[in-house]
C-alpha positions, 0 to 999 in steps of 0.5 A, a space after each residue: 500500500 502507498 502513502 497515498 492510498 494510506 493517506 485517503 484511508 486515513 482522512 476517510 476513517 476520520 471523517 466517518 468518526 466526525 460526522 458520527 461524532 456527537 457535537 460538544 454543545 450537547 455535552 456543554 448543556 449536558 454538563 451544565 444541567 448536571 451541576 448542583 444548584 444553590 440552596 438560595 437557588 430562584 425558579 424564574 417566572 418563564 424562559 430566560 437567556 445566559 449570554 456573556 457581557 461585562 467579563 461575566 454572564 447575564 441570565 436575562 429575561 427574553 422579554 424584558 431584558 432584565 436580568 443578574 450578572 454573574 462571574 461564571 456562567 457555572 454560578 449563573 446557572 448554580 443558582 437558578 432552578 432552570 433547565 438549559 434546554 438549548 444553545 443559540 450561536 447565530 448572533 455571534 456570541 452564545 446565548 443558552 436557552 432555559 426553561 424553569 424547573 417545577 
């Protein structure tokens, strides 16, 4: 076998482990929905947005625009009771999607 024929081999098997690979935003919201709340943890009223801003993260309500600033977004999510359900990257920065936990 030449190496370019190992080559292509190669570059095929990697691209079958890719496109059967799962993407890292799912075990990203995995791993945040997984984290421990606060016992002071809040349940907001409706949806609500994680986005970074201000070196930190803003946990802001989509109609208001109200919101808290934390230094993490691993505190941010601490402490509230929300579930991230998904991860918006259209608009250049992240934003996480939440809903409340009953």
């Amino acid at each position: 076998m030449g190496i370019a024929a190992y080559n292509r081999g190669t570059r095929l098997l990697i691209n079958q482990i890719d496109s059967d690979a799962r993407p890292r935003e799912f075990q990203d919201i995995e791993d945040l929905n997984a984290l421990e709340r606060f016992p002071h943890a809040e349940t907001p009223f409706g949806p609500v947005q994680f986005s970074s801003g201000n070196s930190g993260f803003w946990i802001t309500c989509p109609t208001t625009g109200y919101g808290f600033w934390y230094s993490t977004l691993r505190n941010a999510v601490r402490s509230w009771k929300v579930t991230i359900v998904s991860l918006d990257l259209a608009g250049g920065f992240p934003v996480w999607n939440a809903i409340p936990c009953r």
